[in-house]
Legacy VTK file of the C-alpha trace (Angstrom):
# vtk DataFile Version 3.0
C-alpha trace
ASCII
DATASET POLYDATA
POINTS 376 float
194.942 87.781 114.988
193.794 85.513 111.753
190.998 83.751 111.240
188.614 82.270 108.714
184.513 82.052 109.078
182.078 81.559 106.699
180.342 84.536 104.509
176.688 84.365 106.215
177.779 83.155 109.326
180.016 86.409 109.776
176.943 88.657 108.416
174.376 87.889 110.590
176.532 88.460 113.712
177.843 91.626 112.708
174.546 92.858 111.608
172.670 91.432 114.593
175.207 92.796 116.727
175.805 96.327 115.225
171.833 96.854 115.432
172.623 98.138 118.750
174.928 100.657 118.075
174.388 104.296 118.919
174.186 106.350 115.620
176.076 108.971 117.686
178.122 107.441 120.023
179.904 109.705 122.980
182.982 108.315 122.069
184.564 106.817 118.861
185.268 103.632 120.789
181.212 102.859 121.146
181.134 102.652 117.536
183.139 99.976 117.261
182.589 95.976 117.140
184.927 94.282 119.213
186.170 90.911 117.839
188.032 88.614 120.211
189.391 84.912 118.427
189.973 82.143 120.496
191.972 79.099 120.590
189.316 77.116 120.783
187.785 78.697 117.044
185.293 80.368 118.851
184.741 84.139 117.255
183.048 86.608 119.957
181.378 89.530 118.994
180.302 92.288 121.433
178.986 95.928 121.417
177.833 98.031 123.883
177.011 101.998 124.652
177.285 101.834 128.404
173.350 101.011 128.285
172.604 97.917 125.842
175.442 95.209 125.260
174.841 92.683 122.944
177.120 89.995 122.598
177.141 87.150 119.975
179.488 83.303 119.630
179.995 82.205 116.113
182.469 79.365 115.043
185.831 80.016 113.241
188.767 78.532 112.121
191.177 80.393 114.357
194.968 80.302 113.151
196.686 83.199 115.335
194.293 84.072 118.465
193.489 87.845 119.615
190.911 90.776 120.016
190.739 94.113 117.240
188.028 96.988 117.579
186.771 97.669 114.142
183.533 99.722 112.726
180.548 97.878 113.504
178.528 99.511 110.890
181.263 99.346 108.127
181.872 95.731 109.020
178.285 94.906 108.508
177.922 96.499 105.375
180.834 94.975 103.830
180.296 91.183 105.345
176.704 91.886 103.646
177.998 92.753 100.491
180.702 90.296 100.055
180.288 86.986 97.488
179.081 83.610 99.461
182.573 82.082 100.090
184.906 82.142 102.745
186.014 85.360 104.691
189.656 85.732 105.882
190.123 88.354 108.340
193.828 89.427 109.571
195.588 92.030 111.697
197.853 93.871 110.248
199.575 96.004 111.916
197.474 99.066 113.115
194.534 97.550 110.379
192.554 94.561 109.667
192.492 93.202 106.265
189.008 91.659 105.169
189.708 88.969 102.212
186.521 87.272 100.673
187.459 85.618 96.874
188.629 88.398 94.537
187.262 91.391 97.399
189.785 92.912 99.964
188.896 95.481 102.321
191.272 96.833 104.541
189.752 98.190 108.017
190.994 100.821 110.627
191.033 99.733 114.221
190.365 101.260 117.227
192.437 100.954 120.502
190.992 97.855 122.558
191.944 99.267 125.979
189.373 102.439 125.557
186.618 99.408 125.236
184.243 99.583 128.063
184.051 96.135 130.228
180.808 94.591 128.752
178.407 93.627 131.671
177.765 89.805 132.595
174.566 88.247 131.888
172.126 88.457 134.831
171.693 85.525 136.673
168.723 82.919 135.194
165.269 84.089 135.952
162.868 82.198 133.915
162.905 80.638 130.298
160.123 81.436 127.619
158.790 79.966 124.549
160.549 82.085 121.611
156.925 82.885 120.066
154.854 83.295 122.792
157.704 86.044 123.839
158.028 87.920 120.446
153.797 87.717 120.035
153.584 89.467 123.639
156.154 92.082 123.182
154.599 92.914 119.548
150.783 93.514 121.234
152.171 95.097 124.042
154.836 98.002 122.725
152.090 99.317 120.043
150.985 101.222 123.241
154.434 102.372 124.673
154.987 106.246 124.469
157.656 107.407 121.784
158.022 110.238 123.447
161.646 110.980 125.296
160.588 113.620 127.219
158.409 110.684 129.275
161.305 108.282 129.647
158.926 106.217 132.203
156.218 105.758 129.535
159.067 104.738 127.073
159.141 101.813 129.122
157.466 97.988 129.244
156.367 97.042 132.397
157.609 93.467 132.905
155.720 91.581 136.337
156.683 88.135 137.375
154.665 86.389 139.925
156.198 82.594 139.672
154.698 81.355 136.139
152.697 84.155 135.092
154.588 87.535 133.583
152.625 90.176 132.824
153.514 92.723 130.328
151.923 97.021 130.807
152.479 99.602 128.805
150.706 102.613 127.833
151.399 106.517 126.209
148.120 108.007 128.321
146.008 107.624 125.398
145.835 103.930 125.292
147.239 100.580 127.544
147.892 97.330 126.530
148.207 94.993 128.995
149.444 90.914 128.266
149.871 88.350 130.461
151.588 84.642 129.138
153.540 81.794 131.483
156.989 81.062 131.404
159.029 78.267 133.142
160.551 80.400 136.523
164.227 79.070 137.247
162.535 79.085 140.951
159.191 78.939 141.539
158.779 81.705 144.160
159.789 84.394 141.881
158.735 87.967 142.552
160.071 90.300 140.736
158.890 94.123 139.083
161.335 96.000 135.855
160.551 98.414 133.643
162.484 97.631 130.294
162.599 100.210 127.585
159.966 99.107 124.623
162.630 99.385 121.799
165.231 97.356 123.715
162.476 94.607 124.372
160.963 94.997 121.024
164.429 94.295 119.697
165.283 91.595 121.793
162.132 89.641 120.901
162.230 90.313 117.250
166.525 88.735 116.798
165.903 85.974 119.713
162.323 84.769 119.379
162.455 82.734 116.470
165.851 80.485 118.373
162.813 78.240 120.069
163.075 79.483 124.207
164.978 82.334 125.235
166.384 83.097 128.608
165.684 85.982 130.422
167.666 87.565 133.739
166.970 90.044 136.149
169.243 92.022 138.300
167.592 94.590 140.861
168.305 95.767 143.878
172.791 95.126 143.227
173.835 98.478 142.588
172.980 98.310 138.443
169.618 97.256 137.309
169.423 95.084 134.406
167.432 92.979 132.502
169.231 90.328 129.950
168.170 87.533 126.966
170.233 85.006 125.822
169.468 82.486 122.830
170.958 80.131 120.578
174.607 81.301 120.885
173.633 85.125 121.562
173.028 87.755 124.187
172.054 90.976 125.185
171.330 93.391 128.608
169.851 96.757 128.953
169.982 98.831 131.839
166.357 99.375 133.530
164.306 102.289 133.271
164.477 104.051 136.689
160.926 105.189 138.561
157.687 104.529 139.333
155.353 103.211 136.655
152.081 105.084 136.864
149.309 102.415 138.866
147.594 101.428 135.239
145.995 98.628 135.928
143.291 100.353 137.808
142.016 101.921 134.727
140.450 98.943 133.314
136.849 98.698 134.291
135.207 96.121 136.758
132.003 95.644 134.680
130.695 96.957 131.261
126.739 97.573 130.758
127.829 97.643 127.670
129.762 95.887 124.712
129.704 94.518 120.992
130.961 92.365 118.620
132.921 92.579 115.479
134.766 90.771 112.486
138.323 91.602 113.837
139.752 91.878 110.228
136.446 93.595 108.317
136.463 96.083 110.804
140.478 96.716 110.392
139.680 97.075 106.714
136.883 99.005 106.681
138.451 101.627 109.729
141.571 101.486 107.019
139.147 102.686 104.173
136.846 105.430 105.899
140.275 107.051 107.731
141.556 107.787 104.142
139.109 110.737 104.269
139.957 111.673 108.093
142.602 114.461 108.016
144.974 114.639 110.280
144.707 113.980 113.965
140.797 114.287 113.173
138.493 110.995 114.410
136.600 108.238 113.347
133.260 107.731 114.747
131.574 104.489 115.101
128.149 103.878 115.664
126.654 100.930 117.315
122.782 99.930 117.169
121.240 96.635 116.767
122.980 94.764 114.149
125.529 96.837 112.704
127.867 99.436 113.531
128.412 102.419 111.022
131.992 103.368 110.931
132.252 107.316 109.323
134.977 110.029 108.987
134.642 113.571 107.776
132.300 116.462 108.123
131.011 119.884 106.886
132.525 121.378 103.401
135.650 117.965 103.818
135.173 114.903 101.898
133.338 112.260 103.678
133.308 108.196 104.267
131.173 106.139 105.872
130.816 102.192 106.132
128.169 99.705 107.665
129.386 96.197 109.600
127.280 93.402 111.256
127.804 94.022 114.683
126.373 92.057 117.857
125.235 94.362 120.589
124.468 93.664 124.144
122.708 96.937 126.080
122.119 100.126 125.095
122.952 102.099 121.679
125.936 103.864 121.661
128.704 106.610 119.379
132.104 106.831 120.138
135.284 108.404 118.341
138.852 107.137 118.017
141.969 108.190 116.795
142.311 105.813 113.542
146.006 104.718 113.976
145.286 103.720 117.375
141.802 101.814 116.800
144.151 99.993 114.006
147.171 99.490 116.171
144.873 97.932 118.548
142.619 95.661 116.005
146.239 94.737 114.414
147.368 93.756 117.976
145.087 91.198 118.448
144.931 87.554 117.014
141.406 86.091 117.399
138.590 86.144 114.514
135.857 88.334 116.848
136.418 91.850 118.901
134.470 92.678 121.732
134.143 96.293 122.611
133.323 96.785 126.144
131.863 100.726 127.157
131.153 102.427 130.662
130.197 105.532 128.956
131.172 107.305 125.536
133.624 109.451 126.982
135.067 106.951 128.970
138.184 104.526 127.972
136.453 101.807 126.007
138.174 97.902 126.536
139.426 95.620 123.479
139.549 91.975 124.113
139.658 88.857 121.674
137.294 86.023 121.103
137.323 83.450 118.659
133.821 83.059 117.310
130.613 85.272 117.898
129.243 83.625 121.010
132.067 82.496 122.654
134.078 84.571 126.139
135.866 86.897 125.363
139.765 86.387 126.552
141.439 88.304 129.218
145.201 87.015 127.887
145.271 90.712 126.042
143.886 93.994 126.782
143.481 97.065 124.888
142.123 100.184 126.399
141.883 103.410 124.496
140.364 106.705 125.151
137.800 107.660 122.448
138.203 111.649 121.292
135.097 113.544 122.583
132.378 115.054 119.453
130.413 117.216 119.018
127.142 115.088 118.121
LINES 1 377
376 0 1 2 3 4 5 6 7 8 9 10 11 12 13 14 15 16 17 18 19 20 21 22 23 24 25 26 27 28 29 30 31 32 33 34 35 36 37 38 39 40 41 42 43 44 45 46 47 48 49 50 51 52 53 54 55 56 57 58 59 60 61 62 63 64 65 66 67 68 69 70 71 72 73 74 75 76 77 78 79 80 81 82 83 84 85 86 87 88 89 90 91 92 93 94 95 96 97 98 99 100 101 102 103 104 105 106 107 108 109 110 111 112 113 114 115 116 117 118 119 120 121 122 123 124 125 126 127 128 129 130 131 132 133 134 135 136 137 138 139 140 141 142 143 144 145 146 147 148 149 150 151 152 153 154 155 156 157 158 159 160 161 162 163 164 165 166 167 168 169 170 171 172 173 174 175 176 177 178 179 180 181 182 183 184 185 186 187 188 189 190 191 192 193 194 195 196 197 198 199 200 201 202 203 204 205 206 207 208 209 210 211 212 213 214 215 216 217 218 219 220 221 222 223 224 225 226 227 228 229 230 231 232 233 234 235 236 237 238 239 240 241 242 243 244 245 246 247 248 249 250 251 252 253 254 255 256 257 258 259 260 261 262 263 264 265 266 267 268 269 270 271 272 273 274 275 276 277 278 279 280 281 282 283 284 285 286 287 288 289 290 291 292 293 294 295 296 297 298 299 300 301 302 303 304 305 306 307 308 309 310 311 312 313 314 315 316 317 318 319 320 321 322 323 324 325 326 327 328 329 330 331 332 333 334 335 336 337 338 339 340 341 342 343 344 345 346 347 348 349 350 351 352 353 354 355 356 357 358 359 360 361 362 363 364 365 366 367 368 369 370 371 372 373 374 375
């Protein structure tokens, strides 16, 4: 095998593709990056750990063809650090020698035939804006559990009902719920997956910016998969297996009632009076006609406490949130205004977007988070 490719063409697949590589892989072999050169000066790259593959096509001048196993993490850190001219890259025996200008690395390999057979992409599903895809995934995995021990709550929800996908996920404290359109490869499409956050968060983040990005599902075939594939690159997870807890009953029907906030001075402000909440200790904010008073602290501890403009609509009301989640779910969403919508103080209290003062407030994007009970 011998081949040339270009400095930062040969980074960013290495790195992109050795993101997915278990830190401690079962066997050597999953470490590894396999590199297959074809006739036709196409370079593959491909890893996988038996539950995410990614696979990536670059262009190369290919002078003998062939496939090596080398370190995927080694390999990205040297292709990073080499000067910006061309890379040659030739087996050698039992090792591959990296050549860049004046720099030469020589690599171990790793026997080919112990490499795992990479899954195939899923069949075509539906194709989504780039954007829309990575803006979803970002509001919605703020509220995915991080917890292991709750592999379901790990998960994204993922519903397709012909054009509309709706994305769930939630840690039982809070739920974020999005819902976007998407261009279904058949119109009809029905279909239900639960996709680990960190594989879709990752997916979104390397493929969104490549303009659409193809997404297929496999259910029901013996393996369950999901897979995305963009501008030259691609990558499958296995599914999470089980039944996702019946969320979507949780948000309320109606809300007596709700108010109305500066998105951003309320981030900032929740931001400045947390500084004085110790840990795992609340915020409380108070709504009345015209403002809400945002404080933290109490007793003998220091203390904070802010006034906003707020706009209420029925009765007065106090609630109490954990601060990183009240910011995780402020940071989540993109309009000017929040509305607030309450049932009751101790019950879960509904974030939603609007873009000016008076206007509705959109349904697109959901946040619901329980509020810590007080003593008043």
């Amino acid at each position: 095998m011998k081949f040339r490719v270009e400095r930062d063409v040969l980074a960013e697949a290495v790195t992109w593709i050795a993101r997915s590589l278990p830190t401690r892989p079962p066997v050597p072999v999953l470490a590894g990056v396999r590199i297959e050169a074809a006739t036709d000066g196409t370079l593959r790259l491909a890893s996988f750990d038996y539950e995410v593959s990614a696979r990536s096509e670059i262009p190369a001048d290919v002078s003998e063809p062939g496939t090596v196993l080398v370190s995927g993490r080694l390999l990205a850190e040297i292709s990073r650090a080499l000067p910006n001219k061309p890379v040659d890259v030739q087996l050698d025996g039992t090792k591959v020698s990296v050549t860049c200008g004046a720099s030469r690395f020589t690599l171990l390999t790793m026997p080919v035939d112990d490499y795992p057979q990479l899954p195939a992409m899923p069949a075509l599903t539906g194709t989504v804006d780039g954007d829309e895809l990575t803006k979803a995934v970002a509001q919605v995995t703020v509220a995915a559990s991080r917890d292991d021990t709750l592999p379901l709550l790990t998960g994204v929800r993922v519903e397709i009902e012909g054009e509309k996908v709706t994305l769930l996920a939630t840690d039982r404290y809070r739920l974020a719920l999005r819902e976007m359109t998407w261009r279904p490869a058949t119109p009809d499409v029905s279909q239900v997956a639960l996709v680990r956050a960190r594989t879709l968060s990752d997916a979104a983040k390397s493929l969104g910016a490549s303009g659409s990005v193809n997404v297929g599902l496999a259910t029901g075939q013996g393996v369950d998969l999901i897979g995305f594939e963009a501008a030259g690159r691609h990558t499958t997870s296995l599914l999470v297996d089980g039944d996702y807890p019946a969320v979507r009953r949780l948000f309320p029907d109606e809300s007596p009632i709700h108010a109305v906030v500066n998105t951003q001075l309320l981030a900032d402000a929740a931001k400045r009076v947390a500084l004085v909440a110790e840990r795992n200790t609340p915020i409380r904010l108070t709504f009345s006609d015209g403002q809400v008073v945002l404080d933290a602290g109490q007793g003998d501890d220091a203390q904070a406490s802010e006034a906003l403009e707020a706009t209420l609509v029925g009765d007065d009301i106090a609630v109490a949130f954990n601060p990183q989640f009240l910011l995780d779910g402020l940071g989540a969403l993109t309009t000017s205004f929040v509305r607030l919508s309450f049932t009751h103080p101790n019950k879960p209290v509904e974030f939603t977007g609007q873009e000016s003062l008076e206007g509705e407030d959109l349904k697109e994007y959901r946040y619901l988070l329980v509020p810590i009970r007080f003593a008043s």
